[in-house]
C-alpha positions as protocol buffer text, in pm:
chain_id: "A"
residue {
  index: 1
  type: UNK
  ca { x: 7231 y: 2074 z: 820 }
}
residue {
  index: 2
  type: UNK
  ca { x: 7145 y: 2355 z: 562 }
}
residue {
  index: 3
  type: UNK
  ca { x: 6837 y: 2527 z: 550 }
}
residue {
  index: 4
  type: UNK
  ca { x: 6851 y: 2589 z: 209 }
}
residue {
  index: 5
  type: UNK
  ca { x: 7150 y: 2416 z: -67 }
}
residue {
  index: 6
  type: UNK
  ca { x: 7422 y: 2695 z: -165 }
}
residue {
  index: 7
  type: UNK
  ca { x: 7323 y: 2918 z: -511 }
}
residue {
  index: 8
  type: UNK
  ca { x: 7672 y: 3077 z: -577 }
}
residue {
  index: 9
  type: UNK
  ca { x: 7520 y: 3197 z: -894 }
}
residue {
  index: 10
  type: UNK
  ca { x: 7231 y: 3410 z: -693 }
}
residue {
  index: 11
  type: UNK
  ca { x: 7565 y: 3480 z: -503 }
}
residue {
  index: 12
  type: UNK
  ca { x: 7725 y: 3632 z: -765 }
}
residue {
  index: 13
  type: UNK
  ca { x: 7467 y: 3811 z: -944 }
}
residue {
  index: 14
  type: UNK
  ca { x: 7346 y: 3974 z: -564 }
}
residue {
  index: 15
  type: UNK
  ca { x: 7724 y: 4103 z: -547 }
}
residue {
  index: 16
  type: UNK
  ca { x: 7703 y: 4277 z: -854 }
}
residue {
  index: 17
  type: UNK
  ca { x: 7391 y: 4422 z: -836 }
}
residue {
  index: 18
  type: UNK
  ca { x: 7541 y: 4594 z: -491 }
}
residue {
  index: 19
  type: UNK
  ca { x: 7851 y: 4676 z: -673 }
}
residue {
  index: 20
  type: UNK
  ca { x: 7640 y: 4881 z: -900 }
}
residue {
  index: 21
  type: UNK
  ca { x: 7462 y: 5062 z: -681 }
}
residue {
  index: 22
  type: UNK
  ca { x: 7741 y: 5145 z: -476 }
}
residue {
  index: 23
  type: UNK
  ca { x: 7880 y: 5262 z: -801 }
}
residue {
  index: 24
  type: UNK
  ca { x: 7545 y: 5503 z: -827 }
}
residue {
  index: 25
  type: UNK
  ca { x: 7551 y: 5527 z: -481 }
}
residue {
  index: 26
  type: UNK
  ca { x: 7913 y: 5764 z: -489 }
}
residue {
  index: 27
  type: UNK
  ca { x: 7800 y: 5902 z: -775 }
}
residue {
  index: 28
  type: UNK
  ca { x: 7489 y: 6099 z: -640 }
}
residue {
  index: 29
  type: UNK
  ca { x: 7677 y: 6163 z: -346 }
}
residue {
  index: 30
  type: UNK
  ca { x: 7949 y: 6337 z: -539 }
}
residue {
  index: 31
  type: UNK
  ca { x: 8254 y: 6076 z: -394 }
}
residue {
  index: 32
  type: UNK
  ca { x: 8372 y: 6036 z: -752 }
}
residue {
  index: 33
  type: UNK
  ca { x: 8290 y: 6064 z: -1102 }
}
residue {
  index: 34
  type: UNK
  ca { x: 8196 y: 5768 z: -1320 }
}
residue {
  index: 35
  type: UNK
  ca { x: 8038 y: 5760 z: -1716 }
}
residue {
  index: 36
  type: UNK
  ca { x: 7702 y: 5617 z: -1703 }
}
residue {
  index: 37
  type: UNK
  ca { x: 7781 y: 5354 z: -1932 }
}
residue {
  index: 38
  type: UNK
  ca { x: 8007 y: 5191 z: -1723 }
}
residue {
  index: 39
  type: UNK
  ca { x: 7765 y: 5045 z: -1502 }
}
residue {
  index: 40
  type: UNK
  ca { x: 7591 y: 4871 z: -1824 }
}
residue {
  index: 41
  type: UNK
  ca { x: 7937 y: 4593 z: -1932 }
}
residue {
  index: 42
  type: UNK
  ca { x: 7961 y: 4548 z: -1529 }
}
residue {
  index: 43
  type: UNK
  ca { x: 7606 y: 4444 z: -1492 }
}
residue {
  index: 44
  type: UNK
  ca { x: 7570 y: 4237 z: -1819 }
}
residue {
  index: 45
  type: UNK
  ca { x: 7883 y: 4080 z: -1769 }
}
residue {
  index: 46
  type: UNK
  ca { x: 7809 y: 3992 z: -1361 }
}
residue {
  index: 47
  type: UNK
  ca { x: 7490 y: 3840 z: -1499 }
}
residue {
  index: 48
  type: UNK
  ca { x: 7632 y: 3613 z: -1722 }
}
residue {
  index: 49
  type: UNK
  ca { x: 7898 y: 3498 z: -1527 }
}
residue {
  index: 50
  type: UNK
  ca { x: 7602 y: 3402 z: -1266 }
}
residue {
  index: 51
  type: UNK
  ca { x: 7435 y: 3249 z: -1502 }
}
residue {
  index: 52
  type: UNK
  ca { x: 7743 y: 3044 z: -1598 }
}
residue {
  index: 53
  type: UNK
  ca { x: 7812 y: 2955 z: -1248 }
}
residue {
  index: 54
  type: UNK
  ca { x: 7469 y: 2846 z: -1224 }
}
residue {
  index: 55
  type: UNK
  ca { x: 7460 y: 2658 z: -1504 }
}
residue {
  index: 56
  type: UNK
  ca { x: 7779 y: 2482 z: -1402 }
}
residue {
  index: 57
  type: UNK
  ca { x: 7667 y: 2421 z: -1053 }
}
residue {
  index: 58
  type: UNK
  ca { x: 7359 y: 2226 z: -1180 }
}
residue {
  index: 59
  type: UNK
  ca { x: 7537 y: 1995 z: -1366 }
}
residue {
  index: 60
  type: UNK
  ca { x: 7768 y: 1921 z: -1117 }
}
residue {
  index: 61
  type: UNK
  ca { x: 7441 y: 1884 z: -852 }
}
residue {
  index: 62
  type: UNK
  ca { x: 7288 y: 1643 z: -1102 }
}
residue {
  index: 63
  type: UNK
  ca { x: 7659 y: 1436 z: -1201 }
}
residue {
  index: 64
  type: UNK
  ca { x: 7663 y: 1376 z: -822 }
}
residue {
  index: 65
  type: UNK
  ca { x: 7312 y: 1282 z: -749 }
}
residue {
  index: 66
  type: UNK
  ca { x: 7276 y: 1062 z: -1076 }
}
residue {
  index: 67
  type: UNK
  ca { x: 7456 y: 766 z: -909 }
}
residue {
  index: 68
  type: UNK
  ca { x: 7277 y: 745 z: -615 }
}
residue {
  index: 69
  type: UNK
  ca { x: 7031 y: 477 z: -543 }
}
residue {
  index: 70
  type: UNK
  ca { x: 6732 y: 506 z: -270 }
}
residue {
  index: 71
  type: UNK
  ca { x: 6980 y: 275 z: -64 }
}
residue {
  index: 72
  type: UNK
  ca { x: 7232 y: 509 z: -67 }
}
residue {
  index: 73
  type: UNK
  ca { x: 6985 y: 791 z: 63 }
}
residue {
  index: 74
  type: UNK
  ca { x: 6859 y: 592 z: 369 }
}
Protein backbone atom coordinates (compact mmCIF):
# COMPACT_ATOMS: atom_id res chain seq x y z
CA UNK A 1 0.00 0.00 0.00
CA UNK A 2 1.08 3.70 -0.67
CA UNK A 3 2.24 5.92 1.82
CA UNK A 4 1.10 8.78 0.21
CA UNK A 5 -1.49 8.80 -3.38
CA UNK A 6 0.69 9.75 -6.62
CA UNK A 7 0.82 13.89 -7.46
CA UNK A 8 2.19 13.69 -11.09
CA UNK A 9 1.52 17.34 -11.19
CA UNK A 10 4.09 18.05 -8.05
CA UNK A 11 5.94 15.52 -10.38
CA UNK A 12 6.10 17.59 -13.11
CA UNK A 13 6.53 20.92 -11.77
CA UNK A 14 9.71 19.29 -9.34
CA UNK A 15 11.26 18.19 -12.86
CA UNK A 16 11.23 21.47 -14.17
CA UNK A 17 12.29 23.36 -11.49
CA UNK A 18 15.61 20.90 -11.67
CA UNK A 19 15.71 21.38 -15.32
CA UNK A 20 16.17 25.01 -14.64
CA UNK A 21 18.65 24.95 -12.39
CA UNK A 22 20.64 22.60 -14.18
CA UNK A 23 20.17 25.07 -16.92
CA UNK A 24 21.82 27.84 -14.35
CA UNK A 25 23.74 25.28 -13.02
CA UNK A 26 26.08 24.95 -16.64
CA UNK A 27 25.76 28.29 -16.99
CA UNK A 28 27.85 29.52 -13.90
CA UNK A 29 30.03 26.77 -14.49
CA UNK A 30 30.82 27.94 -17.97
CA UNK A 31 29.56 24.29 -19.77
CA UNK A 32 27.55 26.34 -22.23
CA UNK A 33 25.99 29.51 -22.97
CA UNK A 34 22.28 30.15 -22.61
CA UNK A 35 20.11 33.82 -22.79
CA UNK A 36 18.63 34.45 -19.51
CA UNK A 37 15.30 34.61 -20.79
CA UNK A 38 15.12 31.27 -21.74
CA UNK A 39 14.72 29.89 -18.46
CA UNK A 40 11.48 32.26 -17.96
CA UNK A 41 8.85 30.28 -21.14
CA UNK A 42 10.47 26.86 -19.65
CA UNK A 43 9.44 27.59 -16.14
CA UNK A 44 5.99 29.25 -16.87
CA UNK A 45 5.17 26.78 -19.27
CA UNK A 46 6.35 23.54 -16.81
CA UNK A 47 4.08 25.22 -14.29
CA UNK A 48 1.13 25.23 -16.17
CA UNK A 49 1.34 22.06 -17.61
CA UNK A 50 1.54 20.85 -13.74
CA UNK A 51 -1.10 22.63 -12.98
CA UNK A 52 -3.08 21.07 -15.87
CA UNK A 53 -2.05 17.66 -14.93
CA UNK A 54 -3.19 18.40 -11.59
CA UNK A 55 -6.20 19.68 -12.40
CA UNK A 56 -6.94 16.71 -14.61
CA UNK A 57 -5.84 14.21 -12.08
CA UNK A 58 -8.44 15.54 -9.55
CA UNK A 59 -11.19 15.11 -11.60
CA UNK A 60 -10.39 11.86 -12.56
CA UNK A 61 -9.71 11.03 -8.48
CA UNK A 62 -13.16 12.43 -7.79
CA UNK A 63 -15.10 10.63 -11.24
CA UNK A 64 -13.75 7.42 -9.64
CA UNK A 65 -14.52 7.88 -6.05
CA UNK A 66 -18.07 9.48 -6.76
CA UNK A 67 -19.64 6.02 -7.28
CA UNK A 68 -18.53 4.42 -4.44
CA UNK A 69 -20.72 3.61 -1.56
CA UNK A 70 -19.39 2.92 2.22
CA UNK A 71 -20.15 -0.83 1.15
CA UNK A 72 -17.91 -0.74 -1.46
CA UNK A 73 -15.05 0.67 0.90
CA UNK A 74 -15.38 -2.10 3.57
Amino acid sequence: MLRHEFQPGKLIAGLVLVLAGILYAGDAGSAWQIPWFVVIPLVTGGLCLAGLVALLTGRVRRRRQGGRTGADLA
